[in-house]
C-alpha positions as CSV (number, residue, x, y, z in Angstrom):
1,X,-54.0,-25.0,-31.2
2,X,-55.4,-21.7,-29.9
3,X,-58.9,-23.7,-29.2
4,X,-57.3,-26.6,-27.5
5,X,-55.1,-24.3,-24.8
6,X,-58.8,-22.4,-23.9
7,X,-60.3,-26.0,-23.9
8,X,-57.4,-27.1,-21.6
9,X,-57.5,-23.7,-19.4
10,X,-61.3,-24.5,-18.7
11,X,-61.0,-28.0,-18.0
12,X,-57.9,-27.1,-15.7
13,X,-60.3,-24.6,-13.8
14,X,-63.2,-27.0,-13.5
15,X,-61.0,-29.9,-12.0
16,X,-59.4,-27.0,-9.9
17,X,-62.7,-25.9,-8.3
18,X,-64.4,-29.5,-8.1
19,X,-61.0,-29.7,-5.7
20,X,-61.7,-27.1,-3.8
21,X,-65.8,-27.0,-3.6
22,X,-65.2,-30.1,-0.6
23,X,-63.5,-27.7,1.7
24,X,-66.8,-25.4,2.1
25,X,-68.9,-26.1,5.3
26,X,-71.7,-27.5,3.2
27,X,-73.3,-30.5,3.2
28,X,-75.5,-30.4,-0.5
29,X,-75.1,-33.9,-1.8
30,X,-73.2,-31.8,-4.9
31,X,-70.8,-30.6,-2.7
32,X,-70.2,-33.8,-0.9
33,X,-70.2,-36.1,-3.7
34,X,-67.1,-34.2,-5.7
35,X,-64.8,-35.8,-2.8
36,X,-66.0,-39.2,-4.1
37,X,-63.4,-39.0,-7.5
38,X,-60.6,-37.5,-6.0
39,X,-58.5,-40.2,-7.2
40,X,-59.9,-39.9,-11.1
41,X,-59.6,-36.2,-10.4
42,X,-55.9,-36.3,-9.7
43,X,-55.4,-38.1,-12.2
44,X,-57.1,-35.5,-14.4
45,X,-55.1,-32.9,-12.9
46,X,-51.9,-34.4,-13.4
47,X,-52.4,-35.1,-17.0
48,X,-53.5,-31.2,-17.3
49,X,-50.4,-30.2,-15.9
50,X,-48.4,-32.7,-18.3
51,X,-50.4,-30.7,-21.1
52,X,-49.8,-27.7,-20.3
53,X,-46.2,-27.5,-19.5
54,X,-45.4,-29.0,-22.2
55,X,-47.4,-27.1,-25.1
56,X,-48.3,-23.8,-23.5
57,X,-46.3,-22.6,-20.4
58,X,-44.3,-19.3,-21.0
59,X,-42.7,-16.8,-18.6
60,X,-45.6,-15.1,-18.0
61,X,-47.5,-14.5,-15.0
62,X,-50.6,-15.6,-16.3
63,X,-49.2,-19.3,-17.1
64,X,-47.5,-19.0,-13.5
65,X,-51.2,-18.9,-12.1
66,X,-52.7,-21.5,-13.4
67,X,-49.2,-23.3,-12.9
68,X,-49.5,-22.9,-9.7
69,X,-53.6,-23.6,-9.6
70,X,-53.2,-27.1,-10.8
71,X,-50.1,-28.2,-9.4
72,X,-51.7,-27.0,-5.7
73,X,-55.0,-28.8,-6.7
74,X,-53.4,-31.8,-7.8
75,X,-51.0,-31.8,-4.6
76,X,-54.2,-31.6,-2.6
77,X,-55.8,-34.5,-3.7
78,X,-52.6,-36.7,-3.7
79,X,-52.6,-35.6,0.0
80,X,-56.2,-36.7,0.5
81,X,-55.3,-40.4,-1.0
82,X,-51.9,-40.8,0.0
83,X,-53.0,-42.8,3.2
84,X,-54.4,-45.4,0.9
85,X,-51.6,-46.0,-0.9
86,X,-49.0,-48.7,-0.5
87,X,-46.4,-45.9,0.1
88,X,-48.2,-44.8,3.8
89,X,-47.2,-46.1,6.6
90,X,-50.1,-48.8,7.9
91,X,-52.4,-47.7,10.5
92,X,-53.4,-51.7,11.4
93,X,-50.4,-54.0,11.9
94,X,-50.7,-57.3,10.1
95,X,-50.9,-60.4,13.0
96,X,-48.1,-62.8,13.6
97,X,-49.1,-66.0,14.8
98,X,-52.2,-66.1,16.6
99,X,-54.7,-69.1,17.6
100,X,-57.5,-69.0,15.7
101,X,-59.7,-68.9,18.4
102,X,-58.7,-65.3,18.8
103,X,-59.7,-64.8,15.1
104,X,-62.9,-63.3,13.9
105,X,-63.5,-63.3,9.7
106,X,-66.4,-61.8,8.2
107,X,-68.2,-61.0,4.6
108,X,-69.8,-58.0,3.8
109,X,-71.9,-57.7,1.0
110,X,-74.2,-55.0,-0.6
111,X,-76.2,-57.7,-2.6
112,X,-78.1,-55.1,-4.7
113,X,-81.9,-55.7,-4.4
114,X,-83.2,-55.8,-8.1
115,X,-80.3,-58.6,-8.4
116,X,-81.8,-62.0,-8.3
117,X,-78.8,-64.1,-8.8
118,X,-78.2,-65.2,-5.1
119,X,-75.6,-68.3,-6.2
120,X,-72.6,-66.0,-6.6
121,X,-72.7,-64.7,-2.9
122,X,-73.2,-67.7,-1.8
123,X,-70.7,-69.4,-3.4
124,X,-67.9,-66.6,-2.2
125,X,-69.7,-67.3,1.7
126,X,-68.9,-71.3,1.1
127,X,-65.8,-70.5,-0.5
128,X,-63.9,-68.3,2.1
129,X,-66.5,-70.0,5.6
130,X,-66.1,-66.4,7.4
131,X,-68.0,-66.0,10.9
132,X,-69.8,-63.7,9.7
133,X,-72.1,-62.6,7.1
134,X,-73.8,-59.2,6.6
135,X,-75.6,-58.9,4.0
136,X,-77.4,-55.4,2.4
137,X,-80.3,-54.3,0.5
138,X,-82.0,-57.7,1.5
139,X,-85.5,-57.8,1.1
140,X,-87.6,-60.7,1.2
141,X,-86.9,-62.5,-1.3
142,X,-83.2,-62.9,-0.4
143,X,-83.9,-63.6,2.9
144,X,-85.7,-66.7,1.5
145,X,-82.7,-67.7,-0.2
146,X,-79.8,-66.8,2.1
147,X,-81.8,-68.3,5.2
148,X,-80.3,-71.1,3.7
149,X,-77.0,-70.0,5.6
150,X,-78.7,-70.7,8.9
151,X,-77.6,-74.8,8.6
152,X,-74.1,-73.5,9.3
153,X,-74.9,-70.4,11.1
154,X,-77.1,-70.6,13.9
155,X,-76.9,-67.0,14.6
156,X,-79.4,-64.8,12.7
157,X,-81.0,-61.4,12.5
158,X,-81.9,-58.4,10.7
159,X,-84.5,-56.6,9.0
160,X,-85.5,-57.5,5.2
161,X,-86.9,-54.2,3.6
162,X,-88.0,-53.1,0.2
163,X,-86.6,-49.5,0.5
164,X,-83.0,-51.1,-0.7
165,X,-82.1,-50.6,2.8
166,X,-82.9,-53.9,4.4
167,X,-79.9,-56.2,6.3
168,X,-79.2,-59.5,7.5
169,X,-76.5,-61.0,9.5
170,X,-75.7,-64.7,10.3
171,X,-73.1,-65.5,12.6
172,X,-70.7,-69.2,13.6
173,X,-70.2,-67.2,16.5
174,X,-72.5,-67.0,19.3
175,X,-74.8,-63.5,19.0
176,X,-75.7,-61.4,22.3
177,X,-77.5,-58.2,23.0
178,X,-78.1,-58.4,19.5
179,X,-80.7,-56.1,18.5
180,X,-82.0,-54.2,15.1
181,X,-81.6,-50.2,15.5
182,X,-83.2,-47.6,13.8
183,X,-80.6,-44.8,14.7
184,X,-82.0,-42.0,12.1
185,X,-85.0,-43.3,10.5
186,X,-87.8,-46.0,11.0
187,X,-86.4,-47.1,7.5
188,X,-83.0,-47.4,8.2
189,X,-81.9,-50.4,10.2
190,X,-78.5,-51.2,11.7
191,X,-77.6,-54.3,13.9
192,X,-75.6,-54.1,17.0
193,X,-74.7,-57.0,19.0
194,X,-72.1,-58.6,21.2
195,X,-70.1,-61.6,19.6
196,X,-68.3,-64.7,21.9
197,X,-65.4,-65.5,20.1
198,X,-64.1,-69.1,20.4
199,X,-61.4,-68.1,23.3
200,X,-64.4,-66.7,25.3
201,X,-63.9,-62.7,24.7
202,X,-66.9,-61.0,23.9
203,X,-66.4,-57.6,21.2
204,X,-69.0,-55.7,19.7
205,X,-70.0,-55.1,16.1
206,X,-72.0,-52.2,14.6
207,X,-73.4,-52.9,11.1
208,X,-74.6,-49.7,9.1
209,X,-76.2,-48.8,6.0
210,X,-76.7,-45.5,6.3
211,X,-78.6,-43.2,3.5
212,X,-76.5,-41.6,0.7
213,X,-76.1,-38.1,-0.4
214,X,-77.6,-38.2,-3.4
215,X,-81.1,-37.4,-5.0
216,X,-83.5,-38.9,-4.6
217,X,-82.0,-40.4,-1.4
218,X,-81.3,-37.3,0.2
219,X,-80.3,-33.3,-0.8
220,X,-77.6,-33.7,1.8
221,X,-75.5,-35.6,4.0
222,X,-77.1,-34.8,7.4
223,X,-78.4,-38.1,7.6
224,X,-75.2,-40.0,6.6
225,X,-72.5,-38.0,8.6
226,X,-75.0,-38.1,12.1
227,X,-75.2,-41.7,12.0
228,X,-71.3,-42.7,11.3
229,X,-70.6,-40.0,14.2
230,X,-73.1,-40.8,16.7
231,X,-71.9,-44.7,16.0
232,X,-68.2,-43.2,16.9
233,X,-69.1,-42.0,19.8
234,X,-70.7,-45.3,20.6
235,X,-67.9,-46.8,20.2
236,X,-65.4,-44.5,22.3
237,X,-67.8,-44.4,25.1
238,X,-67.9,-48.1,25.7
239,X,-64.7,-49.0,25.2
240,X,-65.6,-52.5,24.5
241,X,-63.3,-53.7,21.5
242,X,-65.4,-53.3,18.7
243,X,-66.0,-53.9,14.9
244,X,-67.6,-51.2,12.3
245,X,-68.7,-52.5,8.6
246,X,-70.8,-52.4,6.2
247,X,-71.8,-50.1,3.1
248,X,-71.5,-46.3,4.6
249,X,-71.9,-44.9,1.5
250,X,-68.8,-42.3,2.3
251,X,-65.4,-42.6,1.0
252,X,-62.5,-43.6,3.1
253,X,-60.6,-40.4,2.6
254,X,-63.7,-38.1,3.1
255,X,-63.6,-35.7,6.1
256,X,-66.9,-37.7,7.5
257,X,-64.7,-40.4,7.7
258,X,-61.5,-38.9,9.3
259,X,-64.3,-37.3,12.0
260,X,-65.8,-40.6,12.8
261,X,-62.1,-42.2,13.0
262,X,-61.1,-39.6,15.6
263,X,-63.7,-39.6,16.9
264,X,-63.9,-43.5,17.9
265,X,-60.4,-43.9,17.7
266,X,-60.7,-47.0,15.5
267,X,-58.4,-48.3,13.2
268,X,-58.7,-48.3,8.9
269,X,-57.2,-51.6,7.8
270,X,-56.8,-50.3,4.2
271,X,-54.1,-47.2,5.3
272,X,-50.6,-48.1,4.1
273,X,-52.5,-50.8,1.9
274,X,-54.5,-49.7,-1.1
275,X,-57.9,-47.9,-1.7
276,X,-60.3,-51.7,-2.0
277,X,-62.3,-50.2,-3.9
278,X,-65.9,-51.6,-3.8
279,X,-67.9,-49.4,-5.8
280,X,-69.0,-49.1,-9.0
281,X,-68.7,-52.3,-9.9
282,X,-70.1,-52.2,-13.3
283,X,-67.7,-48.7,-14.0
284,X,-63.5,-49.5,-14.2
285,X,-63.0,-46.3,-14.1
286,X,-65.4,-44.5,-12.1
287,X,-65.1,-46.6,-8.6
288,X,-63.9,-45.7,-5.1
289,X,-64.1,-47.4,-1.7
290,X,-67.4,-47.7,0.0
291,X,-68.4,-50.4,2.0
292,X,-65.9,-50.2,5.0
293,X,-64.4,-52.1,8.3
294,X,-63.1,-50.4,10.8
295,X,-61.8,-51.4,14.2
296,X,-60.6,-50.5,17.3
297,X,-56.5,-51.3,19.3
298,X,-57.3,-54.6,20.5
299,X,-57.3,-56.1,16.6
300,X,-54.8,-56.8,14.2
301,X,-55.4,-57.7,10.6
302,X,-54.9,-61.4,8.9
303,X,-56.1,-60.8,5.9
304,X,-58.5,-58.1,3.9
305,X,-59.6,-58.2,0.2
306,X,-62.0,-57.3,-2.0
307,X,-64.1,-60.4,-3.8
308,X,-65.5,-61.0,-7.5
309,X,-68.2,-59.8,-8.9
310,X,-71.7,-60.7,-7.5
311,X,-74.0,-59.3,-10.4
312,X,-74.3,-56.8,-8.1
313,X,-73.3,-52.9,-8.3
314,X,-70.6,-53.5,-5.5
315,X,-68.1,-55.9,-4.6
316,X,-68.3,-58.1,-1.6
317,X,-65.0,-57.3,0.9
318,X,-63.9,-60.6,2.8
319,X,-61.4,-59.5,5.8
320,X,-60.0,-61.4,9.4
321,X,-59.0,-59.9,12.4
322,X,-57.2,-61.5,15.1
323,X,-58.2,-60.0,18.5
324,X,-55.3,-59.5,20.5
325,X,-55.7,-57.0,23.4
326,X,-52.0,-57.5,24.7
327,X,-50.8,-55.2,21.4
328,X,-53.6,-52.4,22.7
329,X,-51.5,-49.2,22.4
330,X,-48.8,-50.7,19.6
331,X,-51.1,-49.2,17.1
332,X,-51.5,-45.6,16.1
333,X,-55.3,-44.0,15.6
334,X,-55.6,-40.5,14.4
335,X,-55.2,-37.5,17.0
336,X,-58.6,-37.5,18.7
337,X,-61.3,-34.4,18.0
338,X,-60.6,-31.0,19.9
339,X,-63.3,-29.7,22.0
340,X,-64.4,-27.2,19.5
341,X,-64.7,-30.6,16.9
342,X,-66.8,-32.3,20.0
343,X,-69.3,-29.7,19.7
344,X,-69.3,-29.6,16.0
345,X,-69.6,-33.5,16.1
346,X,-72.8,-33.4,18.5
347,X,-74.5,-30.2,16.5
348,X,-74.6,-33.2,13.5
349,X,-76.1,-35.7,15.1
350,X,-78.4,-33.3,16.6
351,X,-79.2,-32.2,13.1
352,X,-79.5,-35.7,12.0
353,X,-81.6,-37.0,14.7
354,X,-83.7,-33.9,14.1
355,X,-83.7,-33.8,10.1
356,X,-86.9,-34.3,8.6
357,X,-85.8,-34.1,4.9
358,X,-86.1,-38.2,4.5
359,X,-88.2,-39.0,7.4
């Protein structure tokens, strides 16, 4: 019994500090990829607790400290993922009735590169019809077979690549000002373009893939973090209504994420619904949210779920919007960044436009 309380203690202090690592100013790929789990680390946490309140508490002030040490850690986290729980209060209202030709629907889909089985996706794209397709880590072989799209979309672009960063994007919806970006790196594409929706209003989507913080990839997450906040900016500056997806290899609830939300002032469909998580597809239990949409006041949401298995290592996500400008300012963003943030927010994408770790 005496072994299993030291095993617990250690584990409890472990859990406790890969809480509490996130909050330093660092941006090591170790650091930043303990924010990934927080939701399997919570649950950790609150089985610890369980454990040891149960078998080993006693009115001492040493069993009052590490009380205390997991019941703050696993209040911390719960914090961090309440937003994407049903039990918050949702950021994006759903849509009433609407015309369709305010509507805009779109599939995302990180294909996986080495996967060569490109019915699936298709199948899901025939299935659901969206306006839009993005599809990642496209090279040229599924370029070959998804330019089989174009006899229903006549609206194509992107870059196929065979540094599992390529894109495509095929759109019902007529394209402008579209263009292929290379916002960090010559390697790293994004597409930005203007789309006419069938009631005439033009919006603007930003498709991203940026790298992730992990090796080889990267050592940190200058890259990643400069790209999703100069993006944001983008975004705020225009003031165009606007669409943000794709795989941003960043967690929903990660403080790169909150940054780029108040920092664009866009809307996260999935707070006050559920997590959607994408990623690891081939893990049940080691998964989290990954490729996102956000998007600014003038939408509201029809409809936003996560699709079947691919064969590849992330789900597809399948979601609607109905653009409707008149219910700008009905919705609730986060508090936009302080001017001390503002500078913080430029020294990043400073560093990232400047980092020559992946270049």
């Amino acid at each position: 019994m005496r072994i299993f309380k030291y095993i617990l203690v250690v584990l409890s202090i472990v859990f406790a500090l890969a809480t509490v690592i996130p909050l330093l100013p660092f941006k090591w790929w170790w650091v930043k990829i303990l924010v990934f789990p927080r939701v399997q680390i919570s649950v950790i946490l609150m089985v610890l607790v369980i454990l040891w309140l149960i078998f080993f508490f006693r009115r001492h002030w040493t069993s009052y400290i590490l009380t205390s040490l997991l019941l703050g850690t696993m209040g911390y986290q719960f914090y961090r993922i309440h937003p994407y729980t049903p039990i918050a209060k949702k950021q994006t209202s759903q849509s009433g009735p609407s015309t369709t030709n305010a509507n805009i629907s779109a599939i995302t889909a990180n294909v996986y590169m080495k996967n060569h089985q490109a019915q699936p996706i298709l199948d899901e794209i025939y299935r659901l019809e969206p306006d839009l397709v993005l599809l990642m880590e496209t090279n040229r072989w599924w370029k070959e077979r998804m330019d089989t799209l174009k006899a229903d979309y006549a609206y194509s672009l992107g870059e196929p690549l065979d540094n599992t960063y390529g894109m495509l994007l095929y759109s019902r919806l007529p394209l402008q000002n579209a263009e292929v970006r290379y916002l960090m790196e010559d390697s790293i594409p994004s597409i930005h373009a203007q789309v006419r929706l069938r009631n005439g209003s033009a919006i603007k989507i930003y498709c991203l893939h940026p790298r992730p913080p992990v090796p080889p990839e990267s050592e940190t997450s200058t890259d990643r973090d400069a790209e999703l906040l100069l993006v944001g900016k983008m975004v705020k500056q225009s003031e165009e209504p606007a669409i943000v997806m794709g795989d941003l290899n960043d967690v929903a609830w990660s403080y790169t994420t909150r940054l780029f939300l108040k920092t664009s002032q866009m809307l996260d469909p999935r707070i006050g619904r559920g997590f959607y998580n994408t990623y690891n597809a081939n893990s049940s239990l080691m998964r989290w949210s990954l490729d996102h949409v956000f998007h600014t006041e003038a939408f509201q949401l029809n409809e936003l779920q996560v699709l079947p298995d691919v064969h590849s290592d992330h789900f597809p996500v399948y979601f609607s919007l109905s653009y409707e400008p008149s219910h700008q300012g009905q919705q609730e963003p986060l508090e936009p960044v302080s001017p001390q943030k503002k500078d913080t927010i430029n020294e990043t994408i400073e560093k990232g436009l400047n980092n020559d770790e992946s270049k």
